[in-house]
N, C-alpha and C positions, 0 to 999 in steps of 0.2 A: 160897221152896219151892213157890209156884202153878207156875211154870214147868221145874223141872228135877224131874227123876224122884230124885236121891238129893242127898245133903246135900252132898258135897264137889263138886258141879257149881253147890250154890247158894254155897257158900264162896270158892268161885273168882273167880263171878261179885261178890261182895260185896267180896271184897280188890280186883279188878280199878278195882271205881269207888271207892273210896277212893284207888288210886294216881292214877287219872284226875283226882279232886276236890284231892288234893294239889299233883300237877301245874299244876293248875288256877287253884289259886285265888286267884292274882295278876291273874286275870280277872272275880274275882266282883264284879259291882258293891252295893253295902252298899242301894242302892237299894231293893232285892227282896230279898225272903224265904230266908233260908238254905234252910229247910229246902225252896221249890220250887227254887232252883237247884241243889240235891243230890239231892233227887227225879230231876229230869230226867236228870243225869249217870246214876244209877242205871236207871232206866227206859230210855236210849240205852245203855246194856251189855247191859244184858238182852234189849234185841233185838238187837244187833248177835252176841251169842252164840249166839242160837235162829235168826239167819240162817242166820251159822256152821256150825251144826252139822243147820240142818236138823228144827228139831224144834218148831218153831211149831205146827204140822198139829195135833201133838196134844200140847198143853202148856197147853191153857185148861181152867182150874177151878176149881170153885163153893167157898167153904168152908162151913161148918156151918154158919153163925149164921144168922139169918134174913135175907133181904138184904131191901134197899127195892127198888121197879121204879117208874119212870116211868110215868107215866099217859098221858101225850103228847097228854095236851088242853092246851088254850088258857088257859083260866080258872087263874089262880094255886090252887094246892089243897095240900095236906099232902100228905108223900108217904105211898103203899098199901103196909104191910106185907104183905108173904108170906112162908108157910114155905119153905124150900127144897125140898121134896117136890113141894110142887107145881108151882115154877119150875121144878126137873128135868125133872116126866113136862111139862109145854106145851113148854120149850126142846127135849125129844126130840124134839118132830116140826117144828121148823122145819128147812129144809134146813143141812145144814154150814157152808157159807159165811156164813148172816145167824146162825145160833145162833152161831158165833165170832164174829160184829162186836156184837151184844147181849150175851156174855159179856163184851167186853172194855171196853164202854162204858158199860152198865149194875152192870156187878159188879163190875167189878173200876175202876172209872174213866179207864178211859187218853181221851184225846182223838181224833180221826178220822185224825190227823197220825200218831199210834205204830201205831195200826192196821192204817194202809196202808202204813207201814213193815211190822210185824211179819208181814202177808199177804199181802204184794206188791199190793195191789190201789191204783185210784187214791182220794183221799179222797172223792170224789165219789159211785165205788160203794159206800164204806163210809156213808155218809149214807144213800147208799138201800137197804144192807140192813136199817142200824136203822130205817128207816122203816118199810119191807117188815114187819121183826119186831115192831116192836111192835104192828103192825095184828095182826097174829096172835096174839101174844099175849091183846093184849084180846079174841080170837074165843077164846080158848082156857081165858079168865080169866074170863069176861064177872059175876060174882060181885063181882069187883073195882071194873068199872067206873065204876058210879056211887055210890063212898063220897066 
């Protein structure tokens, strides 16, 4: 439901990678984790959907709970709780392109790889918008910093 505006677009997409993972799964190797090879099927639907249809632009979003944010220092540390209130108003002022690649990597988990799928852009610039963003962030955060 992060990604589709009503339920029966997220239904579709849901039945879609199950027939995908059925299809499938005389491929699965018992090696690895069911549930990341059925992740992945599911996450390759879902953007190949939002290619489809065109609606990546505007399909990234935060839920309620309080999320965690990387600190992106060096030094091993716990991660920094924040409200979502406040991740909202600093994410509003980074530009669109690095607030969609910090939504998707920080919040929502996807890796650089589904990224630059899901925005067209190469992995490489999606590396440097979270880069770019998390510097901003911590100017934006700066309370956070040093816990």
């Amino acid at each position: 439901m992060k990604y589709f505006t009503n339920e029966s677009e997220a239904a579709h997409c849901v039945n879609d990678s199950f027939i995908k993972m059925c299809d499938s799964i005389d491929r699965y190797n018992n090696e690895f984790s069911f549930i990341t090879w059925s992740r992945t099927i599911v996450t390759r639907t879902v953007i190949d959907e939002l290619r489809k249809t065109k609606k990546y632009k505007e399909s990234i979003w935060i839920t309620d709970e309080i999320e965690n944010l990387e600190t992106g220092n060096e030094e091993l540390q716990e991660d920094i709780v924040i409200d979502k209130k406040e991740i909202v108003a600093a994410m509003d002022k980074l530009p669109n392109a690095t607030k969609n690649v910090v939504k998707m990597y920080l919040l929502e988990g996807h890796n650089h790889e589904d990224i630059s799928d899901v925005l067209n852009i190469s992995t490489e610039t999606s590396k440097w918008h979270l880069k770019t963003g998390k510097k901003k962030l911590r100017e934006l955060l700066p309370k956070y910093n040093n816990q």
